[in-house]
ROSE-4610 file (N, C-alpha, C; in Angstrom, 1 decimal, always signed):
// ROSE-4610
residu = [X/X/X/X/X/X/X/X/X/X/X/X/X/X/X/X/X/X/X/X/X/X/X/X/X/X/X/X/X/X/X/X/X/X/X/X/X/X/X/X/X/X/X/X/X/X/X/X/X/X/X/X/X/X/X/X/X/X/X/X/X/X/X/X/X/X/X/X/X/X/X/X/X/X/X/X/X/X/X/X/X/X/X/X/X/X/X/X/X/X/X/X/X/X/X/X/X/X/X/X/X/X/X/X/X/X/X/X/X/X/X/X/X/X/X/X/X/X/X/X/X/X/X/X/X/X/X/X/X/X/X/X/X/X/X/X/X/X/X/X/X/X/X/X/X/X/X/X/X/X/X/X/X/X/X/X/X/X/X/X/X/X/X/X/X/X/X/X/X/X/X/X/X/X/X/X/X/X/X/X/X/X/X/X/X/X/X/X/X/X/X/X/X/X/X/X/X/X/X/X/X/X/X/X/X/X/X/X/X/X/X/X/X/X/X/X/X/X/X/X/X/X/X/X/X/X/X/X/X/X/X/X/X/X/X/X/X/X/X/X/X/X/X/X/X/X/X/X/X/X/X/X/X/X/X/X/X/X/X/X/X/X/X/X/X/X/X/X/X/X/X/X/X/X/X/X/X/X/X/X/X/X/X/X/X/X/X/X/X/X/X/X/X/X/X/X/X/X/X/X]
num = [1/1/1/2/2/2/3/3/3/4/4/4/5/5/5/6/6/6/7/7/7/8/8/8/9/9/9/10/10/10/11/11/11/12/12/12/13/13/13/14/14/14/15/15/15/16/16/16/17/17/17/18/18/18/19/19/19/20/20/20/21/21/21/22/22/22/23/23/23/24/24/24/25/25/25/26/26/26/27/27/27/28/28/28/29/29/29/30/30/30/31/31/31/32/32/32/33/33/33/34/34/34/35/35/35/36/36/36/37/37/37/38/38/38/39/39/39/40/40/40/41/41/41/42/42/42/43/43/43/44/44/44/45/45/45/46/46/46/47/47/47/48/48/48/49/49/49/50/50/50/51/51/51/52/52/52/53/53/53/54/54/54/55/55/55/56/56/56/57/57/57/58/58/58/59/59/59/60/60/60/61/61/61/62/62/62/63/63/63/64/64/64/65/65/65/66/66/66/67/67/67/68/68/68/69/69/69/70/70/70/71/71/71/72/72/72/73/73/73/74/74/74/75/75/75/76/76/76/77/77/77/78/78/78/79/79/79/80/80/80/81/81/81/82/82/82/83/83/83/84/84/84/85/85/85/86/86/86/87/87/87/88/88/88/89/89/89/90/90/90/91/91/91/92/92/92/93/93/93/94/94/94/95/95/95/96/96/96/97/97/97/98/98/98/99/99/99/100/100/100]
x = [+98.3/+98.8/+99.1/+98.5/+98.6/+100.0/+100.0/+101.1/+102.9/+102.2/+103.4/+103.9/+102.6/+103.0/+103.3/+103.2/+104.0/+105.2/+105.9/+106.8/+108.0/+107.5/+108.2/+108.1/+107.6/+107.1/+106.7/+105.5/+104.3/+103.9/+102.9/+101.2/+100.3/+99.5/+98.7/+97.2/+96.1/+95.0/+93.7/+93.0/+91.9/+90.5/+89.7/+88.4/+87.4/+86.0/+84.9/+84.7/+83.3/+83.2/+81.9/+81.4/+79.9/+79.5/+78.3/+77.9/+77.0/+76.0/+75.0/+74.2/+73.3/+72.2/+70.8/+71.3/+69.5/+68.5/+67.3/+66.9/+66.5/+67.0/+67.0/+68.0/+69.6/+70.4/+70.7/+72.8/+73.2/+72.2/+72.5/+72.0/+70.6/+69.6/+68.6/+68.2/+69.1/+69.0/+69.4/+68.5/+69.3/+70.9/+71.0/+72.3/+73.3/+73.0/+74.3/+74.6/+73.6/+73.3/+74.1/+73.7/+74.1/+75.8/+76.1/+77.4/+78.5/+77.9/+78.6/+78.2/+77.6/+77.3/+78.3/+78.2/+79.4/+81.1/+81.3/+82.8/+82.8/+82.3/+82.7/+82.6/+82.0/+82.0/+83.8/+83.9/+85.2/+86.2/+86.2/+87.6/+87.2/+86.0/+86.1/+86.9/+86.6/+87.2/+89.0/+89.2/+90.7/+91.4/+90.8/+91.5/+91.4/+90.8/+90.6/+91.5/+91.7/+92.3/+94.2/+94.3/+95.6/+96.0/+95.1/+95.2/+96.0/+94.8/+95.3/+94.0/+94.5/+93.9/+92.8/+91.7/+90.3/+89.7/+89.2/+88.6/+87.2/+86.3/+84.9/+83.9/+84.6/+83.9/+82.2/+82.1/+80.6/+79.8/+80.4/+79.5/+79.6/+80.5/+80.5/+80.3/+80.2/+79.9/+78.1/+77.8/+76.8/+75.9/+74.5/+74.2/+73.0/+73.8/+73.4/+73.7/+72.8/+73.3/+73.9/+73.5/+74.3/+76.2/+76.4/+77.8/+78.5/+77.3/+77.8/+78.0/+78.4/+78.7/+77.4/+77.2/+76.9/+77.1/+75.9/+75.6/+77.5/+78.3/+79.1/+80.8/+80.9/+81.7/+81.3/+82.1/+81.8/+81.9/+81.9/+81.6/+82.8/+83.0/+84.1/+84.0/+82.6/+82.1/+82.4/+82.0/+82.2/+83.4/+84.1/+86.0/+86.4/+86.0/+86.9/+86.5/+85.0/+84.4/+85.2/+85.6/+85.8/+87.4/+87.9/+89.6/+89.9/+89.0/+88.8/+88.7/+87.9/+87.4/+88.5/+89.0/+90.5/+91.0/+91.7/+92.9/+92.5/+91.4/+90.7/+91.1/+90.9/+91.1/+92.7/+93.5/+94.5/+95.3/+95.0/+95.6/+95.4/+94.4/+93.8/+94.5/+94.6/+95.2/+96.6/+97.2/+98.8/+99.5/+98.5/+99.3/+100.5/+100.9/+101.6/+102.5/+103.9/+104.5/+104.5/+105.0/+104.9/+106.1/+107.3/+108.7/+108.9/+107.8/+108.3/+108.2]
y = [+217.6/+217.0/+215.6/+214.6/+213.3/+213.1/+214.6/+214.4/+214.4/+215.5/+215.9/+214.3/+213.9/+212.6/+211.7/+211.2/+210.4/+210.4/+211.5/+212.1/+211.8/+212.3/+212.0/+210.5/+209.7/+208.6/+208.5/+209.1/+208.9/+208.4/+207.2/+206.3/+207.7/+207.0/+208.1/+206.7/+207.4/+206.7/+207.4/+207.5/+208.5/+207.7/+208.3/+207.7/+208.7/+208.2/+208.7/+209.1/+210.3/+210.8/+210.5/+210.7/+210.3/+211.8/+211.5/+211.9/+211.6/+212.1/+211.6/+212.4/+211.3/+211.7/+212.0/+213.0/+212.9/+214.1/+214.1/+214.4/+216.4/+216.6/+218.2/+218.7/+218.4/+219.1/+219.3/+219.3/+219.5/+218.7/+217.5/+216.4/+216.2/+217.1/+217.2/+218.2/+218.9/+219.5/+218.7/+219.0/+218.4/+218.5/+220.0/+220.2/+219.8/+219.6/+218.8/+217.7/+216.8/+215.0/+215.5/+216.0/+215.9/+216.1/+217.6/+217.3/+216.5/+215.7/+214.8/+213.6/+213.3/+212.4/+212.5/+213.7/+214.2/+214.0/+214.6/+214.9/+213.2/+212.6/+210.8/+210.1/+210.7/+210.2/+210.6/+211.9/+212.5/+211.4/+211.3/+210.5/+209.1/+208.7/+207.2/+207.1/+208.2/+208.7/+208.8/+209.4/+210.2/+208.4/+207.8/+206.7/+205.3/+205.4/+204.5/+205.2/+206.6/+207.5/+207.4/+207.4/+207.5/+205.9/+204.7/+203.4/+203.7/+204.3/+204.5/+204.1/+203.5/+202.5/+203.5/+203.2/+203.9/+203.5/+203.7/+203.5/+203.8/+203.2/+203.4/+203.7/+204.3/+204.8/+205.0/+205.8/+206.2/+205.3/+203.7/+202.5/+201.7/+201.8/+201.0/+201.7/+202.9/+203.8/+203.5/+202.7/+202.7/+204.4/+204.6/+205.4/+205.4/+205.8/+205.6/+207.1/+207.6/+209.4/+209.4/+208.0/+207.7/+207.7/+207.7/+207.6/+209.3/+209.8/+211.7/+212.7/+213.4/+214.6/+215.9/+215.7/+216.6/+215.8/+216.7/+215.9/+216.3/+216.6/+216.3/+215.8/+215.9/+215.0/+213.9/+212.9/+211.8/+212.0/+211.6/+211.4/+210.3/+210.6/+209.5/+207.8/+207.6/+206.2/+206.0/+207.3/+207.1/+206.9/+207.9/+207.8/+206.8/+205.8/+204.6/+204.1/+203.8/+203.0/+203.1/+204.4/+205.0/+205.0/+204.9/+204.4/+202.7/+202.1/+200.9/+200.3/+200.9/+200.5/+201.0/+202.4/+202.7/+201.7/+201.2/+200.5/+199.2/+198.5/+197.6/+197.7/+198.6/+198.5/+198.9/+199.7/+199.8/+198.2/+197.8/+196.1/+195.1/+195.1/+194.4/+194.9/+195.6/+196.0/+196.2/+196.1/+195.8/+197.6/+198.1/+199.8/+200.4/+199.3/+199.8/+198.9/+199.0/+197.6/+197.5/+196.1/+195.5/+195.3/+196.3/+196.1/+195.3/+194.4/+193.7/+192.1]
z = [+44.5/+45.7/+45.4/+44.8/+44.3/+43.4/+42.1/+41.2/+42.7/+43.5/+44.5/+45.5/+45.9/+46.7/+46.4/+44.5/+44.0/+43.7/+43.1/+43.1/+44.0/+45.6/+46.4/+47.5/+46.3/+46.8/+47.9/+48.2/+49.3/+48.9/+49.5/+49.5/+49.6/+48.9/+49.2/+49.4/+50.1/+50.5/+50.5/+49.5/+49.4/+50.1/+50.5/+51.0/+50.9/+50.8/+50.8/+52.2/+52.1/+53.7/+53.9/+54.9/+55.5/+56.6/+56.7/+58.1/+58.2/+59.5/+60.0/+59.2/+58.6/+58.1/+58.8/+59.2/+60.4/+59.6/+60.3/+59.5/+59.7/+60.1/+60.6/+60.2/+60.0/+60.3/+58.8/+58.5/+57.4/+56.0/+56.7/+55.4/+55.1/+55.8/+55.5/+54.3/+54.1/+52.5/+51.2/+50.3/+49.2/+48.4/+49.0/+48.0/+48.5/+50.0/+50.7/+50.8/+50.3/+50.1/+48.9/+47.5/+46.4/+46.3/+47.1/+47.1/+47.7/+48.7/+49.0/+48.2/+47.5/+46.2/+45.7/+44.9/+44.1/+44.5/+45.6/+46.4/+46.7/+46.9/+46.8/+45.7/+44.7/+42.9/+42.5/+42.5/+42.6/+42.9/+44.3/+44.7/+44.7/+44.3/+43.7/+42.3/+41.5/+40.1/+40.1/+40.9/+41.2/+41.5/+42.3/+42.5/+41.3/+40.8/+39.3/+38.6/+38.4/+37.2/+38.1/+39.0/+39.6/+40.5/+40.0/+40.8/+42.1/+42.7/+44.2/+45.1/+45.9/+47.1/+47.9/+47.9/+48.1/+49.2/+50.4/+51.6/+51.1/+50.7/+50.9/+52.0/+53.2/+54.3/+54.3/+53.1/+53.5/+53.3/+52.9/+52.8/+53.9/+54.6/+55.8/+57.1/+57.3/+58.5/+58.7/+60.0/+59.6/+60.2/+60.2/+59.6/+61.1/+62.0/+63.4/+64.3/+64.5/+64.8/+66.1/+67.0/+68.5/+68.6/+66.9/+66.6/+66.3/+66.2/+65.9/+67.1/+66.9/+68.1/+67.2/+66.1/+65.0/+63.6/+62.7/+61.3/+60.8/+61.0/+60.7/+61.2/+62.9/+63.4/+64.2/+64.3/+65.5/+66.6/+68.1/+69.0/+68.8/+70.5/+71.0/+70.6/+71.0/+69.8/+68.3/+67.9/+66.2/+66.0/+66.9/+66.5/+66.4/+67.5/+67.8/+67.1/+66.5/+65.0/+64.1/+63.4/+62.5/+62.4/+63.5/+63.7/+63.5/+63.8/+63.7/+62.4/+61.7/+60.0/+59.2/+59.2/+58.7/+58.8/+59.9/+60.3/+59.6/+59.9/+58.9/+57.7/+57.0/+55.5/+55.3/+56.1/+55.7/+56.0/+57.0/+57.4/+56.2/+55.9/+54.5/+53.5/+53.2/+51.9/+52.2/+53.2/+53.4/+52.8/+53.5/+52.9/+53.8/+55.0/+55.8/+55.8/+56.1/+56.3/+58.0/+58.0/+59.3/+59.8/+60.4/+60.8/+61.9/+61.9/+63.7/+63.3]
């Protein structure tokens, strides 16, 4: 998908994922901590190996369950968090132009 989006000269924007870490649900197993370890090693990797612009999400989401709907989507709060920190990092890093 990366080789296809360069190609046709797309940006491409990879980011890490999160969820709520509580302590009953998904992320209270190990294998699901671990693969999400891994699936965010991955696309830290993919973006060093293809110098493509990397959102670190699962380090700045903070780690507040009042932000989840479920150990793995947000809530109308998280959204807006989580739409906010995108746009943060895409503004910062100038990944969009500004036609106005």
């Amino acid at each position: 998908m990366i080789a296809i989006a360069k190609m046709q000269k797309i940006q491409v924007m990879l980011a890490t994922w999160t969820g709520a870490l509580s302590e009953t649900g998904f992320f209270s197993t190990s294998y699901w901590r671990l693969g999400i370890r891994e699936h965010n090693a991955i696309i830290r990797d993919l973006s060093s190996l293809y110098q493509m612009p990397m959102f670190d999400f699962s380090s700045v989401m903070p780690d507040d369950n009042a932000l989840w709907y479920d150990d793995i989507h947000v809530n109308s709060d998280g959204a807006k968090l989580k739409a906010q920190l995108f746009a943060e990092f895409i503004h910062k890093n100038k990944l969009i132009e500004n036609d106005q």
